[in-house]
N, CA and C atoms as an extended XYZ file, in Angstrom:
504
Properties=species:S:1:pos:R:3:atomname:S:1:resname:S:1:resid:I:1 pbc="F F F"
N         8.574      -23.096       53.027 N   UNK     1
C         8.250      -22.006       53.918 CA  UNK     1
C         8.018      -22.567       55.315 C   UNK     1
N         8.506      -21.678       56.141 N   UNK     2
C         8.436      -22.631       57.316 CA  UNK     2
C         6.561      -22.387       58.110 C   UNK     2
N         6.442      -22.972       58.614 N   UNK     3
C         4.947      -23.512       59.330 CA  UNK     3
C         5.157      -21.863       59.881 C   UNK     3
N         3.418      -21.237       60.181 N   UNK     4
C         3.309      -19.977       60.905 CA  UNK     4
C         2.836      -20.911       62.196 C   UNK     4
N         3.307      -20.186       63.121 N   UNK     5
C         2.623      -20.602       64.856 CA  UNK     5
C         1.250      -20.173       64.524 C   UNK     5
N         0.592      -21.102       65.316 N   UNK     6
C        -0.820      -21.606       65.539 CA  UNK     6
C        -1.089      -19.588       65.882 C   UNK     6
N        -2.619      -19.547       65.879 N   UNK     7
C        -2.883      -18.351       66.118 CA  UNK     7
C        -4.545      -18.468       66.569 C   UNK     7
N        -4.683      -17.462       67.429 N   UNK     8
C        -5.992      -17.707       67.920 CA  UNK     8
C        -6.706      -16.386       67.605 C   UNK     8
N        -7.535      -16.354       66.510 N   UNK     9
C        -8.459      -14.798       66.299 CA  UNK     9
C       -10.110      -15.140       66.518 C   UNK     9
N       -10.524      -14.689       67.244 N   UNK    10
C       -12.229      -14.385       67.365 CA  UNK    10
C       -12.371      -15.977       67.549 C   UNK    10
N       -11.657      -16.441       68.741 N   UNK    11
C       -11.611      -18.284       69.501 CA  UNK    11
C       -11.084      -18.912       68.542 C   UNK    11
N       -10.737      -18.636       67.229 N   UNK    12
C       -10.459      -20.342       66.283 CA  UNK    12
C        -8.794      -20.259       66.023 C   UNK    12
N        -8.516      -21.759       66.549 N   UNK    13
C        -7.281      -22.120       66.064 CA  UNK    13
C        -7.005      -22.274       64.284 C   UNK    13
N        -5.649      -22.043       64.357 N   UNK    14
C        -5.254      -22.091       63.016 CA  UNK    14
C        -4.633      -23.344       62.589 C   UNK    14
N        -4.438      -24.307       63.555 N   UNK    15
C        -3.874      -25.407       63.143 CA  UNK    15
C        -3.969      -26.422       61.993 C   UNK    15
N        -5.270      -26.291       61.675 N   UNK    16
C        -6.028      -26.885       60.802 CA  UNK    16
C        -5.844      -26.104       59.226 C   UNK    16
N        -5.924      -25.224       59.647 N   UNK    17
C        -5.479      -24.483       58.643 CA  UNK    17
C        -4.292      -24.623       58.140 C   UNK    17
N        -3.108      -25.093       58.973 N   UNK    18
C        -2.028      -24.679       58.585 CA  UNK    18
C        -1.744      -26.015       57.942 C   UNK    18
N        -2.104      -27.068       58.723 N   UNK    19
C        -1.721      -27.937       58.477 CA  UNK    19
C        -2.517      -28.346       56.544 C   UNK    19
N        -3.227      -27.462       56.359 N   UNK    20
C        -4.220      -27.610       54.774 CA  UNK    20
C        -2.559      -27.276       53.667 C   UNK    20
N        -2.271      -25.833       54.416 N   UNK    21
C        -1.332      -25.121       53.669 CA  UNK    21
C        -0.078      -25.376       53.915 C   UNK    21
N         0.513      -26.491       54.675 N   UNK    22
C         1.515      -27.248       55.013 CA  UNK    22
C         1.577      -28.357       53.895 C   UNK    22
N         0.150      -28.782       53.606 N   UNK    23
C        -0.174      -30.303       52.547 CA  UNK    23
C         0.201      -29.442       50.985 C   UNK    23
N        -0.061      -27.740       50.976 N   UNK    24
C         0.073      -27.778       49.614 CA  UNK    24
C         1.652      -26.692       49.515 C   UNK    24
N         2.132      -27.249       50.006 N   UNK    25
C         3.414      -26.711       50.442 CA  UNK    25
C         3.395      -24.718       50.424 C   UNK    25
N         2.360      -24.239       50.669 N   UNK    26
C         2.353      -22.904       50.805 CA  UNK    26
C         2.595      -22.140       49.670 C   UNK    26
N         1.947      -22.604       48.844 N   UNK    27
C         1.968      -22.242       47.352 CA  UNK    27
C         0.643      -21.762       46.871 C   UNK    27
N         1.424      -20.715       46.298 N   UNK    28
C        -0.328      -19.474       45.923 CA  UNK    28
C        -0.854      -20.204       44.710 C   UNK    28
N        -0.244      -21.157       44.041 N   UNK    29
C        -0.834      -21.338       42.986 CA  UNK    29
C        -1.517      -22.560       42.901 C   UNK    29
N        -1.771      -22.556       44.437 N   UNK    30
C        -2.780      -24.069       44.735 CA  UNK    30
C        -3.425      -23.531       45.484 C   UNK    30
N        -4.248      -22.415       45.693 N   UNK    31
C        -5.119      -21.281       46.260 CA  UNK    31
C        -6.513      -21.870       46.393 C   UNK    31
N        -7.036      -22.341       44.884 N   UNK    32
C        -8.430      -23.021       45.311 CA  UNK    32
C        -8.077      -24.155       45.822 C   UNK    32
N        -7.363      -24.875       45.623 N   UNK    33
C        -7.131      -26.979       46.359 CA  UNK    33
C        -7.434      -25.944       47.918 C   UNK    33
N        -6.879      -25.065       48.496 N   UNK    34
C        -6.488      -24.509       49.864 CA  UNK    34
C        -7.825      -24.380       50.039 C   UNK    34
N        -8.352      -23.529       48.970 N   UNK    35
C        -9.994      -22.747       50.432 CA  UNK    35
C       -10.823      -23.881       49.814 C   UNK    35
N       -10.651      -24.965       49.140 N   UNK    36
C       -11.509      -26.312       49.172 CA  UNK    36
C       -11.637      -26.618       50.106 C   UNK    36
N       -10.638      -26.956       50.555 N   UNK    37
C       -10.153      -27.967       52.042 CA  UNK    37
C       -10.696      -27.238       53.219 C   UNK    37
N       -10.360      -25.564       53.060 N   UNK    38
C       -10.593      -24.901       54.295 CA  UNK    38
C       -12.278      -24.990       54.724 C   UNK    38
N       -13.119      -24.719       53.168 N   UNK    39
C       -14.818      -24.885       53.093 CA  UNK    39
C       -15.067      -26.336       53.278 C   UNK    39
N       -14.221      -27.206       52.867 N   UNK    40
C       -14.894      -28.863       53.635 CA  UNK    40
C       -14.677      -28.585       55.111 C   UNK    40
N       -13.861      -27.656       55.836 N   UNK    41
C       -13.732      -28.282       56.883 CA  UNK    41
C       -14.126      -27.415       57.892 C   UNK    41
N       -14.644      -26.348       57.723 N   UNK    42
C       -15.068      -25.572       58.416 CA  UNK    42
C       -16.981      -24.764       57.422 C   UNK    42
N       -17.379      -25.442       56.670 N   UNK    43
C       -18.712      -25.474       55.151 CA  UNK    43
C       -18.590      -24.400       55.091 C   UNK    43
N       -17.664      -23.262       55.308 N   UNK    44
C       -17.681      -21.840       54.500 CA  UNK    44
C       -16.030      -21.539       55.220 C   UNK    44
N       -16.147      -20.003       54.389 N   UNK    45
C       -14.583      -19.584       54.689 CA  UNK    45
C       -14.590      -17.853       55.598 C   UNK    45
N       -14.160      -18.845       56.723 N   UNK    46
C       -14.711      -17.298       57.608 CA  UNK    46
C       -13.190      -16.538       57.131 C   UNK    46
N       -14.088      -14.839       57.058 N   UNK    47
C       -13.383      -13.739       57.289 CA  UNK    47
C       -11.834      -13.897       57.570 C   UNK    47
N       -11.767      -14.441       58.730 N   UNK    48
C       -10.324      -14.245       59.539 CA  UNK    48
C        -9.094      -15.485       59.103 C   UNK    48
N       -10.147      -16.257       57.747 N   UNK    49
C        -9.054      -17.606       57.876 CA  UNK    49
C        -8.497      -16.922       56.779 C   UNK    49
N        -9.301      -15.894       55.889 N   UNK    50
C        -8.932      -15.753       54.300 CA  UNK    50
C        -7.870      -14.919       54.961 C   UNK    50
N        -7.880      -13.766       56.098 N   UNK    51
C        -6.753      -13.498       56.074 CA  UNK    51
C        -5.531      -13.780       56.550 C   UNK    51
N        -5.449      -14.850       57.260 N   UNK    52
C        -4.430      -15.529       57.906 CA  UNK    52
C        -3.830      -16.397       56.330 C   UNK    52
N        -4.737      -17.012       55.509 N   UNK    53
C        -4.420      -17.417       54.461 CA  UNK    53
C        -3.571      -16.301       53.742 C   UNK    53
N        -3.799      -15.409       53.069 N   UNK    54
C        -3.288      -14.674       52.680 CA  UNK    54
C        -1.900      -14.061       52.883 C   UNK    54
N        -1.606      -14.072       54.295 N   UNK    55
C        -0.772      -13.424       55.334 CA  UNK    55
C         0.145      -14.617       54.903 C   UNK    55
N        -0.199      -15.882       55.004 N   UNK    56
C         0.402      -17.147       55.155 CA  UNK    56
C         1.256      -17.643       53.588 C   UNK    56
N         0.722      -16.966       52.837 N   UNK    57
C         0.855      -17.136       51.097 CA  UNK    57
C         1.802      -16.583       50.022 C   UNK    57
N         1.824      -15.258       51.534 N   UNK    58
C         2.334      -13.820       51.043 CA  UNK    58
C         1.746      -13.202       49.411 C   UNK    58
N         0.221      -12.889       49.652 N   UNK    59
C        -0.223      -12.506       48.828 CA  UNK    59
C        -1.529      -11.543       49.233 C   UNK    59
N        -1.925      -10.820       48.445 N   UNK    60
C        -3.030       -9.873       49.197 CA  UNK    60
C        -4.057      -10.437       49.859 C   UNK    60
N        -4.593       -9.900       50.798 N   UNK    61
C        -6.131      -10.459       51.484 CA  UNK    61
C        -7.141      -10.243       50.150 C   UNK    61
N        -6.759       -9.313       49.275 N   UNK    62
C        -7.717       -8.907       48.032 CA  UNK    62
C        -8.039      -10.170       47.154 C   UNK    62
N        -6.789      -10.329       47.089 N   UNK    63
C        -6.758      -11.621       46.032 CA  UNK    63
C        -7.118      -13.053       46.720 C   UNK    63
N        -7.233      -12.950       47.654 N   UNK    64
C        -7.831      -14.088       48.534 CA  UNK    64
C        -9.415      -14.078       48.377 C   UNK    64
N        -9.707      -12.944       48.412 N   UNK    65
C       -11.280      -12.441       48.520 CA  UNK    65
C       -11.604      -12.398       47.334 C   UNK    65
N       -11.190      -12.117       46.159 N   UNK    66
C       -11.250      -12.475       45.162 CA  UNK    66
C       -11.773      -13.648       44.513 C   UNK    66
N       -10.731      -14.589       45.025 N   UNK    67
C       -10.976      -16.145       44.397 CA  UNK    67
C       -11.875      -16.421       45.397 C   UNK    67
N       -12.233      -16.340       46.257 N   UNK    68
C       -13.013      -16.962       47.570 CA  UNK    68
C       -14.942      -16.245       47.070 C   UNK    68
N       -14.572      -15.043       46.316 N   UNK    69
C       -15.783      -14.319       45.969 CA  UNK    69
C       -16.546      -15.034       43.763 C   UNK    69
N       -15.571      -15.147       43.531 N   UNK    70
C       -15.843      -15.036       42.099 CA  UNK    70
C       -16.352      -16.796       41.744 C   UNK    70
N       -15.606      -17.604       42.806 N   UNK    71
C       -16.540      -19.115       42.275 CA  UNK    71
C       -17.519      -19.486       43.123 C   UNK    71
N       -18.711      -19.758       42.064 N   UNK    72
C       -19.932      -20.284       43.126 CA  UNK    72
C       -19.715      -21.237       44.322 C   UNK    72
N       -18.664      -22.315       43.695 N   UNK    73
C       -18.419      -23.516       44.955 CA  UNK    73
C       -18.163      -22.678       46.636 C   UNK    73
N       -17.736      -21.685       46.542 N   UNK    74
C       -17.094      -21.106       47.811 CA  UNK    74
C       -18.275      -20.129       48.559 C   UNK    74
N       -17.984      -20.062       49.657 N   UNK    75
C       -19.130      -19.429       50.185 CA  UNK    75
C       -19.023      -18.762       51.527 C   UNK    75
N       -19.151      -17.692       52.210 N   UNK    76
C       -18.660      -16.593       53.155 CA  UNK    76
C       -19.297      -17.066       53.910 C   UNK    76
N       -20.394      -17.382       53.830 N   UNK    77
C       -21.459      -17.425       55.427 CA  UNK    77
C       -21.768      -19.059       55.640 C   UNK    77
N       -21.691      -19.442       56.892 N   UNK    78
C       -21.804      -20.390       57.393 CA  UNK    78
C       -23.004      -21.491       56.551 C   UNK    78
N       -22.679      -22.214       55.815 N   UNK    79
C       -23.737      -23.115       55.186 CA  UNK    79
C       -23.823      -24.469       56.616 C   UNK    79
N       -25.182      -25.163       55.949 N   UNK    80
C       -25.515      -26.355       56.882 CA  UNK    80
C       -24.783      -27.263       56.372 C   UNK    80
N       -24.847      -28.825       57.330 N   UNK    81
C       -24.268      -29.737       57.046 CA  UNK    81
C       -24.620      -30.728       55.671 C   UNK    81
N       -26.099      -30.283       55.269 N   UNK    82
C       -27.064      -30.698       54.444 CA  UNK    82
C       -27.185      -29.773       53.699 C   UNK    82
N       -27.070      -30.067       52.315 N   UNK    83
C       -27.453      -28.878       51.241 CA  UNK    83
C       -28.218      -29.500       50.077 C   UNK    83
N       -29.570      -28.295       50.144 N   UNK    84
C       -30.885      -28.849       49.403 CA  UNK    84
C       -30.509      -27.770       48.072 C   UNK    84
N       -30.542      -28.635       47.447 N   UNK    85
C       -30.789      -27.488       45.690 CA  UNK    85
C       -32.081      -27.725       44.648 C   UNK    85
N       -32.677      -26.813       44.853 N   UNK    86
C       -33.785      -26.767       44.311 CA  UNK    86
C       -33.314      -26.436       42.968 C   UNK    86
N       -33.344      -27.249       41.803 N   UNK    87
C       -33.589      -26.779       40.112 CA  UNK    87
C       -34.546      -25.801       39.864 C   UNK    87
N       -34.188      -24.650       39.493 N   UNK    88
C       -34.790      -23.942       38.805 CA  UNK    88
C       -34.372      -23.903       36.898 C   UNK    88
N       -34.076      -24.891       36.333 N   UNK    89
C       -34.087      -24.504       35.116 CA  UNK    89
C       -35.341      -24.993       34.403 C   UNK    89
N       -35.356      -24.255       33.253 N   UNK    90
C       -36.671      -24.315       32.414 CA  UNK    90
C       -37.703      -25.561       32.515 C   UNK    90
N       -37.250      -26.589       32.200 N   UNK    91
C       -38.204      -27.755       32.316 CA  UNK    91
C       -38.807      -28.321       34.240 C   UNK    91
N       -37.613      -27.857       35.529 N   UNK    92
C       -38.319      -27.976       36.458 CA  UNK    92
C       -39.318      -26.494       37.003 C   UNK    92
N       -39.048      -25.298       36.202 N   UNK    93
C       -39.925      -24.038       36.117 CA  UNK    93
C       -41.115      -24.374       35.880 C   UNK    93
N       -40.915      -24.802       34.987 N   UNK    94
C       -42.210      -25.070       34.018 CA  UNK    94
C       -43.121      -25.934       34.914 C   UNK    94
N       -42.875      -27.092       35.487 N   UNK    95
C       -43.508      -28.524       36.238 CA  UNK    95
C       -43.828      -27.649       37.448 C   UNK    95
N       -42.841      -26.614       38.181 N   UNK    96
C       -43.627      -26.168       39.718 CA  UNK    96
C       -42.355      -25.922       39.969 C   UNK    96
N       -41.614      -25.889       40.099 N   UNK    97
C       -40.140      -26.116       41.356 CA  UNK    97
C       -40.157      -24.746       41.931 C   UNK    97
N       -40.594      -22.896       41.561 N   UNK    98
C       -41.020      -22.754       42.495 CA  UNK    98
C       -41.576      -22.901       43.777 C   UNK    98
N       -42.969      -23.385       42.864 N   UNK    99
C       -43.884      -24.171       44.264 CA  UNK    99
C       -42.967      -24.843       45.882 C   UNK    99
N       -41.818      -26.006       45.073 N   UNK   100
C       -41.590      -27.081       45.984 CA  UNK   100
C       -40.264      -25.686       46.586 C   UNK   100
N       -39.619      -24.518       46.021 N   UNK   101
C       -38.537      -24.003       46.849 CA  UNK   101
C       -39.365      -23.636       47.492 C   UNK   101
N       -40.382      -22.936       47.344 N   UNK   102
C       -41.555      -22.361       49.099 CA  UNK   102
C       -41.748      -23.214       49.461 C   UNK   102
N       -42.062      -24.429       49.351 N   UNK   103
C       -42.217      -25.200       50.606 CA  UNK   103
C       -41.477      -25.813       51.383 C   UNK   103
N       -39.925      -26.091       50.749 N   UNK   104
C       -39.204      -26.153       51.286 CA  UNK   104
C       -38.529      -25.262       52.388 C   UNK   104
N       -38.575      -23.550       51.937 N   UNK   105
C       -38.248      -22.637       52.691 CA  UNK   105
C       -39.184      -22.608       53.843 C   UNK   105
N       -40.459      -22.403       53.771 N   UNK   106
C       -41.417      -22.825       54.403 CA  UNK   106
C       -41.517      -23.660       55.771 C   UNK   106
N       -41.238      -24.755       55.350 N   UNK   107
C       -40.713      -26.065       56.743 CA  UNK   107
C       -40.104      -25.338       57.467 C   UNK   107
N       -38.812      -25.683       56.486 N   UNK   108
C       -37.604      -25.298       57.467 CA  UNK   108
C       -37.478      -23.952       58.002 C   UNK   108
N       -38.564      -22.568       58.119 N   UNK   109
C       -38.935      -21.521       58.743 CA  UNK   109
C       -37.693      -20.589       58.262 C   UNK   109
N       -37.529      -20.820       57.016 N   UNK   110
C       -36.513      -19.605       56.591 CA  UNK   110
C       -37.379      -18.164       55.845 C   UNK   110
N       -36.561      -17.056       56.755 N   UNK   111
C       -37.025      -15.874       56.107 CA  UNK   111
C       -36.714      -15.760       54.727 C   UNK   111
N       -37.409      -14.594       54.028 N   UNK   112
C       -36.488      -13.979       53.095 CA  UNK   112
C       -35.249      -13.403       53.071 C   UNK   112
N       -34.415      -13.603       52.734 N   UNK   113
C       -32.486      -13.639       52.436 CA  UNK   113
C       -32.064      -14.670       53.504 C   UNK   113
N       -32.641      -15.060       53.977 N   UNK   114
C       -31.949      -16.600       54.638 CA  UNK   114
C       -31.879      -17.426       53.731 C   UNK   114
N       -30.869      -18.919       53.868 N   UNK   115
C       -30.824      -19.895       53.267 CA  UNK   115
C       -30.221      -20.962       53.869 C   UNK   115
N       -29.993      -20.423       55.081 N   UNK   116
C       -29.327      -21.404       56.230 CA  UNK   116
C       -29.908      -21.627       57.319 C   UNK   116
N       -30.179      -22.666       57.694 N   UNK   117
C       -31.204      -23.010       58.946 CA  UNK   117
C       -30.226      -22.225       60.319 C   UNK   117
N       -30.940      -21.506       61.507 N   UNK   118
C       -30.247      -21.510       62.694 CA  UNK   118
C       -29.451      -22.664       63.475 C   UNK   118
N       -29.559      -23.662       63.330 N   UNK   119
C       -28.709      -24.615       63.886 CA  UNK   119
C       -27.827      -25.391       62.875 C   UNK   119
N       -27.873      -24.941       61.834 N   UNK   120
C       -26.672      -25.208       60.871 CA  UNK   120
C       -26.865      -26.461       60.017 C   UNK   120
N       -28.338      -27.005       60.001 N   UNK   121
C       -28.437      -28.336       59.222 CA  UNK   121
C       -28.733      -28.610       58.384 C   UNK   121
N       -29.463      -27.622       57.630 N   UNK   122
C       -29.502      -27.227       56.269 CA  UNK   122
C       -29.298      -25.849       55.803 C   UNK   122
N       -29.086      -25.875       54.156 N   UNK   123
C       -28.888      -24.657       53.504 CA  UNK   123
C       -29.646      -25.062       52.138 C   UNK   123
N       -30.667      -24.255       51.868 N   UNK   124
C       -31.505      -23.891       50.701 CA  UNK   124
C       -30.555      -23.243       49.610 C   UNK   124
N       -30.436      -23.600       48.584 N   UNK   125
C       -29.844      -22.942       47.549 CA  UNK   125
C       -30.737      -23.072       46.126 C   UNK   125
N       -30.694      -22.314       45.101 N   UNK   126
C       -31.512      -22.742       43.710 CA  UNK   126
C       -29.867      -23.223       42.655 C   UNK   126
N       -30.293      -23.449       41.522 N   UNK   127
C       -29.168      -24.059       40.929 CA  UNK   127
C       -30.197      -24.336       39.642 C   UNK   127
N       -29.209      -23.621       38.222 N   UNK   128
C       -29.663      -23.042       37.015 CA  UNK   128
C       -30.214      -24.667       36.551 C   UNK   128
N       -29.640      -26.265       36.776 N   UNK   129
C       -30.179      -27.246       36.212 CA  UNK   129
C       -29.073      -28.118       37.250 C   UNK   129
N       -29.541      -29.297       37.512 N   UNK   130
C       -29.473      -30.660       38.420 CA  UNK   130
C       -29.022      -31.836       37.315 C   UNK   130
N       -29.795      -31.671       36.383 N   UNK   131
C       -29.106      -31.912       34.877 CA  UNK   131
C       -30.132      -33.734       35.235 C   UNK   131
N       -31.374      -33.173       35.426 N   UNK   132
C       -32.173      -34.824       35.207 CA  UNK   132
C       -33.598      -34.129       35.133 C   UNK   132
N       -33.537      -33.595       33.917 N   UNK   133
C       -34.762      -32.677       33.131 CA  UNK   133
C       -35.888      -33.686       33.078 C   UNK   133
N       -35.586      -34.673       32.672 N   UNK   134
C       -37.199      -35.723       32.472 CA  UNK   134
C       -37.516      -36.237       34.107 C   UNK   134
N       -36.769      -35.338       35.472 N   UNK   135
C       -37.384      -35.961       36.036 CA  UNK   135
C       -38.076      -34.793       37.100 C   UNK   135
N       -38.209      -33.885       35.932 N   UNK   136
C       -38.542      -32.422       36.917 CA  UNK   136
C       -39.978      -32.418       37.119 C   UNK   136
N       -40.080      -31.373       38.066 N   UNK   137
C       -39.384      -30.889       39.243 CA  UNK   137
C       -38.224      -31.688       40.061 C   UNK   137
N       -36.942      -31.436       39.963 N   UNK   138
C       -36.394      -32.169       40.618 CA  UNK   138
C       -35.465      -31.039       42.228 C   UNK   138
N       -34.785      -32.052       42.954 N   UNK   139
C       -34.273      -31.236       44.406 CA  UNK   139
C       -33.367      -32.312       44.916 C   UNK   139
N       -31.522      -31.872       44.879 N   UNK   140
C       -30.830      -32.389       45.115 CA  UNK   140
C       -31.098      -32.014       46.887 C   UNK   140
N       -30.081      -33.716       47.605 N   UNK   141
C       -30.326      -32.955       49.097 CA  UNK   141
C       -28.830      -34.061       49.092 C   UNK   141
N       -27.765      -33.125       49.070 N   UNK   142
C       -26.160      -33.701       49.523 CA  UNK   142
C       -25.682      -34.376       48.269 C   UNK   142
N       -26.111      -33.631       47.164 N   UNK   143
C       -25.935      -34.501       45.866 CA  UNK   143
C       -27.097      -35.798       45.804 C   UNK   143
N       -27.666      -36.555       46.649 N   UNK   144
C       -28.460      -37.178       46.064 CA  UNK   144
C       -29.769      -36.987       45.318 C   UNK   144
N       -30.210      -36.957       44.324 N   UNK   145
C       -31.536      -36.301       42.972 CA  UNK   145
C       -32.593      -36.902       43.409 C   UNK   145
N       -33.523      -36.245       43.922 N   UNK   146
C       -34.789      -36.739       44.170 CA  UNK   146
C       -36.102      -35.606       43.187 C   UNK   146
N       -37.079      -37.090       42.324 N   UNK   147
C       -37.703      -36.444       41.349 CA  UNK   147
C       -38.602      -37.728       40.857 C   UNK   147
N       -39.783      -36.926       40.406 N   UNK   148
C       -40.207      -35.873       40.077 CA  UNK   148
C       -40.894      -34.874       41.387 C   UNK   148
N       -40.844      -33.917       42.013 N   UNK   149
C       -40.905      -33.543       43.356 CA  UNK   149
C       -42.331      -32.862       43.097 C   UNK   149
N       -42.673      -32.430       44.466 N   UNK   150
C       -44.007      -31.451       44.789 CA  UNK   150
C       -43.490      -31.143       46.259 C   UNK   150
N       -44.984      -30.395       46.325 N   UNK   151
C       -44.438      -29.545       48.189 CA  UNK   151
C       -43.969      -30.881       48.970 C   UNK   151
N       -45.017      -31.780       49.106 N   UNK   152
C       -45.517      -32.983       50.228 CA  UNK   152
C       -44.128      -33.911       50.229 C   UNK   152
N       -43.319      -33.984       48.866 N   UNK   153
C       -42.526      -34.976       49.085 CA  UNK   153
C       -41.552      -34.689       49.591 C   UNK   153
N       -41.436      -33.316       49.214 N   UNK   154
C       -39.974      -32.305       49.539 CA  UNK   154
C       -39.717      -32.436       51.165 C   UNK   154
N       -40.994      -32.178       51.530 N   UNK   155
C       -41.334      -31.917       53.090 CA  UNK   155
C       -41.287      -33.426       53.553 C   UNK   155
N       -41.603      -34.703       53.000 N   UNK   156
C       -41.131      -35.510       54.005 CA  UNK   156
C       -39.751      -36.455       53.803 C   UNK   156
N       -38.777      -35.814       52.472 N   UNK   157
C       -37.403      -36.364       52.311 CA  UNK   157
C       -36.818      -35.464       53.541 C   UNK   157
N       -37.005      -34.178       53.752 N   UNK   158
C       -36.295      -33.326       54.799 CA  UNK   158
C       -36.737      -33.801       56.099 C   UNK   158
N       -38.423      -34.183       56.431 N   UNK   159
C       -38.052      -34.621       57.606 CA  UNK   159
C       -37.594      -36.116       57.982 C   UNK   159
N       -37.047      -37.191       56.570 N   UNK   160
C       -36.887      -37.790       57.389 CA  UNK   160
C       -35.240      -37.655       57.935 C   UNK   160
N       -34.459      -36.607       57.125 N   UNK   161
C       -33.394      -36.362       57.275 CA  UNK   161
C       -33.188      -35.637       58.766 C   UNK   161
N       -33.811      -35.340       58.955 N   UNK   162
C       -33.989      -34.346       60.212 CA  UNK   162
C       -34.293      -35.826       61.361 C   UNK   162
N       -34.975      -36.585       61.073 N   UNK   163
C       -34.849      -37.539       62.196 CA  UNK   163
C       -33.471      -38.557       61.789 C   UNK   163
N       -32.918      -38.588       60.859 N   UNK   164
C       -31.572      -39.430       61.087 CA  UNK   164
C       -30.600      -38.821       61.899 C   UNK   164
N       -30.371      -36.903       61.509 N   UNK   165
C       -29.668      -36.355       62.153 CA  UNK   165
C       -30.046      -36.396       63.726 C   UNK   165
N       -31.158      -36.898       64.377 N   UNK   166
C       -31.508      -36.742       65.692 CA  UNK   166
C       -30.988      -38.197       66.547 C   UNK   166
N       -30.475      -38.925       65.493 N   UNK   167
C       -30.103      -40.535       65.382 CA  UNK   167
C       -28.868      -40.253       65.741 C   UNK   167
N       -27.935      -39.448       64.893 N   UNK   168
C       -26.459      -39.361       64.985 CA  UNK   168
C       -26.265      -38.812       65.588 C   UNK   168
């Protein structure tokens, strides 16, 4: 299929894009490898790429929204560069991990239905098990498992992350 010209909707180039769906030769049936690439490279899948994707695929914007809606990995709204997952399954329930998601939300001054910091550097999420039960309460931060947790520790793995990012 030949390459679509670059396109500019609501400021963002498509180049990047194209060039994702250029790598999987424009084939619908490599749809998730596509909005993988598109969520590494932009940490969510805005509105206007699913439909340029779609447009680009020759397949519905529905069915774009579809797959982009039905797997947890994918995600509509702008996530941070840092992603904290608080365990909530039974054995870190049980130890507190409530406790440590308020304090985590807490710090980082997120309302209720937020989960993304305003400057984009973290994103709060819960997650059914982390899958390191003997070391609960536990709280992934970028895939790395930190445990057995409480408020105090939670609060100073994030800030010291918050001063590396002030480093880079």
């Amino acid at each position: 299929m030949e390459r679509l010209e670059p396109e500019v909707a609501l400021g963002r180039s498509f180049e990047k894009v194209n060039a994702i769906l250029e790598k999987h030769g424009y084939d619908s049936t490599n749809l998730i490898a596509i909005l993988q690439e598109i969520q590494e490279e932009y940490r969510y899948l805005p509105e206007e790429i699913l439909t340029y994707v779609a447009t680009a695929l020759r397949v519905s914007p529905a069915y774009v929204y579809g797959v982009a809606t039905f797997y947890a990995q994918f995600s509509l709204k702008p996530k941070g560069k840092h992603i904290i997952r608080v365990c909530d399954g039974t054995a870190c329930h049980v130890k507190g991990s409530e406790k440590v998601l308020k304090a985590v939300r807490e710090y980082l001054g997120l309302r209720e239905g937020e989960n993304t910091t305003p400057d984009l550097l973290f994103t709060v999420e819960t997650v059914a098990c982390i899958g390191a039960c003997a070391l609960a309460p536990v709280m992934a931060v970028d895939n790395e498992v930190f445990g057995p947790m409480d408020e105090e520790r939670a609060r100073q793995i994030i800030e010291e992350i918050e001063k590396r990012s002030e480093v880079s």
